[in-house]
C-alpha positions as CSV (number, residue, x, y, z in Angstrom):
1,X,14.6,7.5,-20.9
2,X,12.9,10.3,-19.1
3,X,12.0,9.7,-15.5
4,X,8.2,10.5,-16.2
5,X,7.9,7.4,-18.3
6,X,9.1,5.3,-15.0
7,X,5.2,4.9,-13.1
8,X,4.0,4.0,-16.4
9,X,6.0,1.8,-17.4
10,X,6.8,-0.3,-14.4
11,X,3.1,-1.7,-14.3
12,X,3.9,-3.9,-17.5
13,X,6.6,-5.6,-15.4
14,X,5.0,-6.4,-11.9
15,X,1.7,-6.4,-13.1
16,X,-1.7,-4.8,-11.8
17,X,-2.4,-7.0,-8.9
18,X,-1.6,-7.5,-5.0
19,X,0.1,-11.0,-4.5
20,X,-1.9,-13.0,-2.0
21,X,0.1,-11.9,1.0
22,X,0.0,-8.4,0.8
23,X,-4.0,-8.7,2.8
24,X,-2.5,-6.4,5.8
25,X,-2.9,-2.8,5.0
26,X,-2.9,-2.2,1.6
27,X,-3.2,1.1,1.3
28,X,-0.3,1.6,2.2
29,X,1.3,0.8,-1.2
30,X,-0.7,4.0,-2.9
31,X,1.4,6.5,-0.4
32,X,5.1,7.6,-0.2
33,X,7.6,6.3,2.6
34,X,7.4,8.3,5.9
35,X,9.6,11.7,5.1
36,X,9.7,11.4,1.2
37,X,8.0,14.4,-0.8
38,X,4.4,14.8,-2.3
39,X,4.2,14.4,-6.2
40,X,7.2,12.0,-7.0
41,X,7.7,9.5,-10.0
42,X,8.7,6.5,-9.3
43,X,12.2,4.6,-10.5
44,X,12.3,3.0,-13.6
45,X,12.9,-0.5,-12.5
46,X,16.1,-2.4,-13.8
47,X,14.0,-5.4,-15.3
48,X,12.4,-2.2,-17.6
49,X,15.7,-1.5,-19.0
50,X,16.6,-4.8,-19.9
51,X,13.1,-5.6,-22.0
52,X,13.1,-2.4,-22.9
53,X,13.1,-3.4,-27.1
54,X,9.4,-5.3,-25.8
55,X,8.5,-2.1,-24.0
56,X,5.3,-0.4,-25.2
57,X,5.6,3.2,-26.4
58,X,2.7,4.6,-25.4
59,X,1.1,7.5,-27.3
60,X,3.3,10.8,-27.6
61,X,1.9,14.4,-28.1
62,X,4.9,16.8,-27.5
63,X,5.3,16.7,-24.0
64,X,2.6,14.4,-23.4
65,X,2.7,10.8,-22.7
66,X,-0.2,8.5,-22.3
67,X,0.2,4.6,-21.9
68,X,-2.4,2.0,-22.1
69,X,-2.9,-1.3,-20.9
70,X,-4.5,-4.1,-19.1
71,X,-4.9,-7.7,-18.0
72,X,-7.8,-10.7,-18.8
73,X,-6.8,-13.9,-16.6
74,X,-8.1,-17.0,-14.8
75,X,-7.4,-19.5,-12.1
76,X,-8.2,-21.0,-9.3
77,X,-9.0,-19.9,-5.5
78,X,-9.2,-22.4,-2.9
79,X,-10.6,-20.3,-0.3
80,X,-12.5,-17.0,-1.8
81,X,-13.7,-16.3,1.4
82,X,-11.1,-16.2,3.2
83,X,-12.2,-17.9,6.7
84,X,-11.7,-20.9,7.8
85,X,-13.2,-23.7,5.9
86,X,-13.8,-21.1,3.1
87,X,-15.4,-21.7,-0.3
88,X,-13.1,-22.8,-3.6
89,X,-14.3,-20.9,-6.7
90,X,-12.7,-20.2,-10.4
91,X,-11.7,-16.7,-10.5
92,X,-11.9,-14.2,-13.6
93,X,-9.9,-11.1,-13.1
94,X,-10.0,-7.9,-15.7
95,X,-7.9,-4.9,-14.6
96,X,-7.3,-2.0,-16.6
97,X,-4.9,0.9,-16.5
98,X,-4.2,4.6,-17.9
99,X,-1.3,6.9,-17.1
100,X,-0.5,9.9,-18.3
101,X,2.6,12.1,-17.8
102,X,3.2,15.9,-18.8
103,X,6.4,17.5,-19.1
104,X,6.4,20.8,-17.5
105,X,10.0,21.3,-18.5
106,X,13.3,18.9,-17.7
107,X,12.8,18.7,-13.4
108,X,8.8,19.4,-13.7
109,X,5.7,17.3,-14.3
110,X,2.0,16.8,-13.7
111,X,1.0,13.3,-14.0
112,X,-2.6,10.7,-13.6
113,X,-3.3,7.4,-13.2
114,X,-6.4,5.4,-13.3
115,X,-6.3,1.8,-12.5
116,X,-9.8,-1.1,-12.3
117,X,-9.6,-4.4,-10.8
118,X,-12.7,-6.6,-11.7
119,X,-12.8,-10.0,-9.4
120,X,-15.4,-12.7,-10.5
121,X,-16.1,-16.0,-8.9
122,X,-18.5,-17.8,-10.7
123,X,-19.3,-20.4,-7.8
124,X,-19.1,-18.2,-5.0
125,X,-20.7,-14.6,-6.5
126,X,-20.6,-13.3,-2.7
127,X,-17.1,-12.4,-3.2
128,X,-17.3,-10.7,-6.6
129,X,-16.3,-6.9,-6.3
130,X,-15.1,-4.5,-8.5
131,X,-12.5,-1.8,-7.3
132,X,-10.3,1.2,-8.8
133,X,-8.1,3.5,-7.6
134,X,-6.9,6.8,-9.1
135,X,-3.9,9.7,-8.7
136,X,-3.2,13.1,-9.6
137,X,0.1,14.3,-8.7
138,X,2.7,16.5,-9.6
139,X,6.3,18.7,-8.8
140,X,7.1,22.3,-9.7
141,X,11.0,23.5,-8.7
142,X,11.5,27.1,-7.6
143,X,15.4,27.4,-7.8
144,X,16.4,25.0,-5.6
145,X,13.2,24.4,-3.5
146,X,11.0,21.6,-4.9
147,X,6.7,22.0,-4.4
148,X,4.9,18.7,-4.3
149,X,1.0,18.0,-4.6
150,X,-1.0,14.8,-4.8
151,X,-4.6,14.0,-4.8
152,X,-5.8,9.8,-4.3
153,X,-8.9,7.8,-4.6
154,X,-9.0,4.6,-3.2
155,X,-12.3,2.6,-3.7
156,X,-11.2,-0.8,-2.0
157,X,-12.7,-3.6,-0.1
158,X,-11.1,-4.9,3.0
159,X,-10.9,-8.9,3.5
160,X,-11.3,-10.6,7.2
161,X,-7.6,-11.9,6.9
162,X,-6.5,-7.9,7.0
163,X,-5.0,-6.6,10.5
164,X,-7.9,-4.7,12.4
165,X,-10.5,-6.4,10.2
166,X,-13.7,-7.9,11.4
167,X,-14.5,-11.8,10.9
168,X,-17.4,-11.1,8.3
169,X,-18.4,-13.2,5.1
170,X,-17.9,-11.0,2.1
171,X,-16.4,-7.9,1.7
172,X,-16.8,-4.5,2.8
173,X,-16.3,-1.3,0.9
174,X,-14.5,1.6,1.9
175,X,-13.2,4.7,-0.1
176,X,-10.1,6.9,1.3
177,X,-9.6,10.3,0.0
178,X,-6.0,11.4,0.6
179,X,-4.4,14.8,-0.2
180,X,-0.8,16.1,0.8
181,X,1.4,18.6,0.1
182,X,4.9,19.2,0.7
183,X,8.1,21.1,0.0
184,X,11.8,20.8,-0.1
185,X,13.7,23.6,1.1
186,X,17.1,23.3,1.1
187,X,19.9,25.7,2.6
188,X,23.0,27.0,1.6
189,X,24.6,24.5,3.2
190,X,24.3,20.8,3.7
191,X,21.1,20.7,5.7
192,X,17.5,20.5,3.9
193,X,13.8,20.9,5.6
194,X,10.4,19.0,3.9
195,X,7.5,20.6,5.8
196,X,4.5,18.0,4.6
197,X,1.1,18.4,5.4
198,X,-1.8,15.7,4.5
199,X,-5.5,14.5,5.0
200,X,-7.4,11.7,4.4
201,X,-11.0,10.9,4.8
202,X,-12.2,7.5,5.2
203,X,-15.5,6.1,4.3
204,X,-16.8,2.6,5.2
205,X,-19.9,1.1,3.3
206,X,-22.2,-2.1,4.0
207,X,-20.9,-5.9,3.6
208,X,-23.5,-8.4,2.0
209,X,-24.1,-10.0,5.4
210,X,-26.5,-13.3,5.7
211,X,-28.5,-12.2,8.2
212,X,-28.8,-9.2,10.7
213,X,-25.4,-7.7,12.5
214,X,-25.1,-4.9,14.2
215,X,-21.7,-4.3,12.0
216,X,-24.3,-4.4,8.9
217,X,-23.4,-0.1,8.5
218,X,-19.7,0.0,9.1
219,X,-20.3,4.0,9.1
220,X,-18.6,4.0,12.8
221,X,-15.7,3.6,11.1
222,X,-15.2,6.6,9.1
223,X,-13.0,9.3,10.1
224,X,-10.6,12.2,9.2
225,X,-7.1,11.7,9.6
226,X,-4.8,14.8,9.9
227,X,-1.0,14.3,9.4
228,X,1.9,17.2,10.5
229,X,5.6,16.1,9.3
230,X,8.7,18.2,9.4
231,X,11.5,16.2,7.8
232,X,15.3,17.5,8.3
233,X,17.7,16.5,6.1
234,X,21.5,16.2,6.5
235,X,23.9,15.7,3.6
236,X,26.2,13.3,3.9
237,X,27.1,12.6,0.0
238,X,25.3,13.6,-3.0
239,X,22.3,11.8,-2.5
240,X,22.6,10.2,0.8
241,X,21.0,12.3,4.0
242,X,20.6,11.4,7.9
243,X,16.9,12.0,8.3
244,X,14.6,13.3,11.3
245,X,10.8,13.3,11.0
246,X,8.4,14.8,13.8
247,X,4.9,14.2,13.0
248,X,1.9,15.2,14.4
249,X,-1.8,13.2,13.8
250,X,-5.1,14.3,14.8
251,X,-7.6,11.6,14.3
252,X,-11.4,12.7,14.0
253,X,-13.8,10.0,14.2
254,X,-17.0,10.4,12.9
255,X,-19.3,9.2,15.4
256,X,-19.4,5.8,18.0
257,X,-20.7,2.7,18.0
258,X,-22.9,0.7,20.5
259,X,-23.4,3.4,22.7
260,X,-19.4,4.3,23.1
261,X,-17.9,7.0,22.8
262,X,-16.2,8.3,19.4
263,X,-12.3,6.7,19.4
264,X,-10.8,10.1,18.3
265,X,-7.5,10.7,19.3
266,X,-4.2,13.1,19.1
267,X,-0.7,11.8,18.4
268,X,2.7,12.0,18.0
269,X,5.7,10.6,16.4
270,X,9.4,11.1,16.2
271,X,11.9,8.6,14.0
272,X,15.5,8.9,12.9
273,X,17.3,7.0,10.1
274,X,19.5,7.3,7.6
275,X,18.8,7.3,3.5
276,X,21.6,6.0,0.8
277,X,20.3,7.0,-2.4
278,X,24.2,6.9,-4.5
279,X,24.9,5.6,-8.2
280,X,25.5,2.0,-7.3
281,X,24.0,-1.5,-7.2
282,X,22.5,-0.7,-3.4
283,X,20.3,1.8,-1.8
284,X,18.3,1.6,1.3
285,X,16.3,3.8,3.7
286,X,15.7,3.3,7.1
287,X,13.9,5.3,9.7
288,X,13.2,4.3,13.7
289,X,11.6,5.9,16.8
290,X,8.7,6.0,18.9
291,X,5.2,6.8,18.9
292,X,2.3,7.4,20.6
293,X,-1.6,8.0,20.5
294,X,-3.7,9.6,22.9
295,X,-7.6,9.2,23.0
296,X,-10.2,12.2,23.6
297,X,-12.3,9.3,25.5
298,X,-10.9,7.9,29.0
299,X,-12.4,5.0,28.2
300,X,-9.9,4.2,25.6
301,X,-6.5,5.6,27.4
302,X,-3.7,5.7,25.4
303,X,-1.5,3.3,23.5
304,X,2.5,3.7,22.7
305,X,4.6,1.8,20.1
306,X,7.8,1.8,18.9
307,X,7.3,2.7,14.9
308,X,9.8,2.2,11.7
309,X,9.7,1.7,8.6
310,X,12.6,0.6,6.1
311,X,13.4,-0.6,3.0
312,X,16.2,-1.8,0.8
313,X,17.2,-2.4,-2.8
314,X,19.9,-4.1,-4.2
315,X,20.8,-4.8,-8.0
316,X,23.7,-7.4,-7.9
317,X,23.5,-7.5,-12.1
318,X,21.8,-5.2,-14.4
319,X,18.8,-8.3,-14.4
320,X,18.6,-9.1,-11.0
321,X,17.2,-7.2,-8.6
322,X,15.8,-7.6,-4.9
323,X,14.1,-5.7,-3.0
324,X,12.5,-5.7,1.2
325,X,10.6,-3.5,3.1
326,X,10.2,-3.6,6.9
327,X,7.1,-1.6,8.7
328,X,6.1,-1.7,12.3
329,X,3.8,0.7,13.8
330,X,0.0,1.5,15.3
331,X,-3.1,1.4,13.6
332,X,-6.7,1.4,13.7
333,X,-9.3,-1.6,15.1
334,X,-12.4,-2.4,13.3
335,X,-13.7,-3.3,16.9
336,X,-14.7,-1.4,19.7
337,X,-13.2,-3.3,22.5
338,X,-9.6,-2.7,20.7
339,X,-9.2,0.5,19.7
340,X,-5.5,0.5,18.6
341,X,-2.7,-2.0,17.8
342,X,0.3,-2.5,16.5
343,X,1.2,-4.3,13.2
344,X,4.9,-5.7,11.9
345,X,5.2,-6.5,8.2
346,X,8.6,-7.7,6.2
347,X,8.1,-8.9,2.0
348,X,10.7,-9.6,-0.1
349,X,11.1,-9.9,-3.6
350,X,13.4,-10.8,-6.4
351,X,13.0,-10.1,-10.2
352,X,15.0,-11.7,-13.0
353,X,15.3,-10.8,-17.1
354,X,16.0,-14.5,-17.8
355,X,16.3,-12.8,-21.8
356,X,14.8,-10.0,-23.5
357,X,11.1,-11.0,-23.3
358,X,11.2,-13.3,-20.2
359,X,10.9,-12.0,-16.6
360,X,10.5,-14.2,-13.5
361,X,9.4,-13.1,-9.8
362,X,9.4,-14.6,-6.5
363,X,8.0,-12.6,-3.3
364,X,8.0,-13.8,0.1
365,X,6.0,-11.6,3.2
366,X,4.8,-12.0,6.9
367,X,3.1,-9.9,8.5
368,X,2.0,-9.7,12.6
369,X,-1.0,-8.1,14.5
370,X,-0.8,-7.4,18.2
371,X,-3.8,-6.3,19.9
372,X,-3.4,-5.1,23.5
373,X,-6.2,-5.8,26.1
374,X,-9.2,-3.7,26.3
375,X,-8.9,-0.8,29.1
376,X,-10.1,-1.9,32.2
377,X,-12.9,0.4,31.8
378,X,-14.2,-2.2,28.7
379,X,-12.7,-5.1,29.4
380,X,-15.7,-6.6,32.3
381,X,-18.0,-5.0,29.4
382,X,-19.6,-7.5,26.6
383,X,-17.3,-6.3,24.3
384,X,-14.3,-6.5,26.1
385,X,-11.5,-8.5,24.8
386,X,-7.9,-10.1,26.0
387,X,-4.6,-9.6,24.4
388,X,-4.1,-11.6,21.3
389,X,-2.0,-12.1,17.5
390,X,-2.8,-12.8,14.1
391,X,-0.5,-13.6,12.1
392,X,0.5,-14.8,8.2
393,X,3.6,-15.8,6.0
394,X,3.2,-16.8,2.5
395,X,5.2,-16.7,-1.3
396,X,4.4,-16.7,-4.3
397,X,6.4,-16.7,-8.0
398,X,5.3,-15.3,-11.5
399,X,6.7,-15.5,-14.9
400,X,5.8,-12.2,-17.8
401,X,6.5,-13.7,-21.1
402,X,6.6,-11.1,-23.6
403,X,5.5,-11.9,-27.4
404,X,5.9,-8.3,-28.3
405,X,5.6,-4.7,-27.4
406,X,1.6,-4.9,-26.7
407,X,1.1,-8.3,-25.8
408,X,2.1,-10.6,-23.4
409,X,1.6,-14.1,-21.3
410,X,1.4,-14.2,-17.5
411,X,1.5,-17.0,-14.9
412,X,1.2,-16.6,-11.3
413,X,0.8,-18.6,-7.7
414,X,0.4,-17.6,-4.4
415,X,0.4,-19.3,-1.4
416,X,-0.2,-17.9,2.2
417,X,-1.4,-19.3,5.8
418,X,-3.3,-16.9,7.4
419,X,-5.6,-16.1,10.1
420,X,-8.8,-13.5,10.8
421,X,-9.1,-11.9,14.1
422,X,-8.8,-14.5,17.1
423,X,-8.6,-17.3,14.7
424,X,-6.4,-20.3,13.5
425,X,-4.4,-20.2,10.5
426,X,-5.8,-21.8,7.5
427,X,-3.7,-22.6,3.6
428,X,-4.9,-20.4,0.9
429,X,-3.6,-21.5,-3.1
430,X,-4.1,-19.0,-6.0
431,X,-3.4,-20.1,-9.2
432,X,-3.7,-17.4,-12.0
433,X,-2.8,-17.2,-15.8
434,X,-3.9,-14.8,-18.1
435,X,-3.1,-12.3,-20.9
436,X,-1.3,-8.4,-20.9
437,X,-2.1,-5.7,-23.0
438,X,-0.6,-2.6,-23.6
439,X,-0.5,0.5,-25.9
């Protein structure tokens, strides 16, 4: 099988949709890992392989290849809100998705995706919502040298059990625009550079509050992040490399909020790891180092974290495979009086071909929040605020049941304990079954 067929096909086996304890910084699921090129394809996942006679074939033109498919299911939420003491509802969720992949020749490609989520809740229409995401990408080789481009649209809501997110009934919108380029350019010798440049452009709408808030326009929020990376590689074995990334990040916020000044900022990273890529039942990359963020405002000062990010794959039979990821690092408040903070996330997860058409799943993830004190400047303000956590842990299991190469039976459940900002931890159940189609 051709490597472009990977993306597309790996969204018939782990499905469309987010497992309940992946609420802490989603997006960053639609990027690649910190020192990996613009443009990629994803691997074909080993679960593909082994289902592969109850694979859809898409539609082929030459060197064109288009697949089709989507999901129709229903369950049961018993908190929709997600706040404490939260409302239950039924839930009815349609997603859809199209990918397409072009062939330039055997190392090149150009490829789109184009996925939509539709969430219903019939006794709690509040939390209904309708997202999509979509992705242009694609790689061109010059000799050795590889050039990588992507484009992504994110149109998303974020939930008050995400890190950095306000305690607010309902939803709020946000888009984020995100474009990078980078390219491989590798010596004579053992050592490699990827020079990677990016921007993305966030956008916050207006939650359906009850009542009047002066967080009704989120537009305080958007902002223009800028992102410098120079990755060295060093060849230790064919496809195993000690890495060093610098990165630079200029963070332009749009405008303030409450009469404060605008919470841009200039940054700085540095991390070091190690990436084993080889033929084999194991891989794993790993990168660690320190970072810091520096606000134009005195008001805000400056914050400093560690920052890493990891992740590692094992395959101990051709049906089995399990997979975690590590990420600690700083991000961005949806409060004034916290203006940065750091957030620690592990998930796990195993997949199994019980046979042919059969695939089971089990994921595990928790996931940490620290925010530091507001600067003394804010803190004897009224929106000054004290050092605090939130926190979540949660699981979940699915089983795919294919009845043949377009259709196929889903089952899922999800469990998490969670918290918004400042609050306790409260039980969430999902319970989801539903239909897969595909091309």
């Amino acid at each position: 099988m051709n490597k472009p067929f990977h993306l597309l096909r790996a969204a018939t086996v782990i499905g469309l949709s987010l497992p309940v304890t992946a609420h802490a910084q989603v997006v960053t699921q639609y990027f690649p890992a910190l020192g990996a090129g613009a443009g990629e394809l994803s691997e074909e996942p080993a679960q593909v392989k082994a289902t592969r006679s109850y694979q859809p074939l898409g539609y082929h033109s030459g060197p064109l290849t288009v697949h089709l498919d989507g999901d129709e299911r229903v369950g049961y939420d018993s908190n929709a809100d997600l706040i404490q003491h939260g409302r239950k509802s039924s839930v009815i969720n349609t997603e859809g998705h199209i990918g397409a992949v072009h062939l330039l020749d055997r190392n090149d490609q150009v490829h789109a995706d184009i996925n939509v989520s539709d969430l219903r809740y019939p006794t709690r229409s509040l939390q209904n919502r309708t997202t999509w995401t979509a992705n242009i990408g694609g790689t061109k080789h010059f000799g050795r040298d590889e050039l990588g481009v992507a484009f992504t649209h994110l149109s998303l809501v974020q939930m008050p059990t995400e890190s950095g997110a306000l305690l607010i009934l309902g939803p709020v919108p946000y888009t984020l625009d995100d474009g990078r380029i980078s390219y491989i350019l590798n010596t004579h010798g053992r050592l490699s550079f990827l020079p990677e440049f990016s921007i993305q452009h966030y956008q916050f709408g207006k939650p359906q509050l009850l009542g009047a808030s002066e967080f009704q326009n989120q537009h305080y929020r958007d902002r223009i992040v800028i992102n410098e990376n120079l990755t060295a590689r060093y060849q230790m074995m064919e496809n195993s490399h000690l890495l060093l990334l610098l990165q630079g990040t200029q963070i332009d916020y749009q405008s303030g909020n409450l009469d404060l000044p605008a919470r841009s900022s200039n940054g700085f990273s540095v991390l070091g790891g190690y990436s084993w890529n080889e033929a084999g039942p194991f891989q794993f990359r790993a990168l660690i180092g320190y970072q810091r963020r520096i606000f134009a405002s005195s008001v805000y000062g400056s914050i400093s974290s560690p920052i890493a990010e990891a992740s590692i794959k094992w395959e101990p039979t051709r049906l089995t495979t399990i997979s975690a990821t590590v990420s600690h690092g700083i991000e961005d408040a949806a409060f004034e009086g916290v203006v940065g903070y750091t957030n620690t996330s592990a998930n796990l997860s195993i997949t199994h071909a019980y046979s042919r058409n059969i695939v089971f799943e089990a994921h595990a993830g928790l996931r940490k929040a620290h925010y530091p004190a507001s600067s003394p400047e804010l803190l004897s303000s009224p929106i000054g605020q004290l050092a605090n956590n939130q926190s979540s842990y949660g699981g979940g299991a699915n089983v795919h049941v294919y009845l043949n190469r377009h259709l196929s039976l889903e089952l899922n459940y999800d469990f998490v304990s969670q918290s918004a900002f400042m609050g306790p931890l409260f039980p969430v159940h999902i319970v989801m079954a539903g239909v897969h189609f595909a091309l």
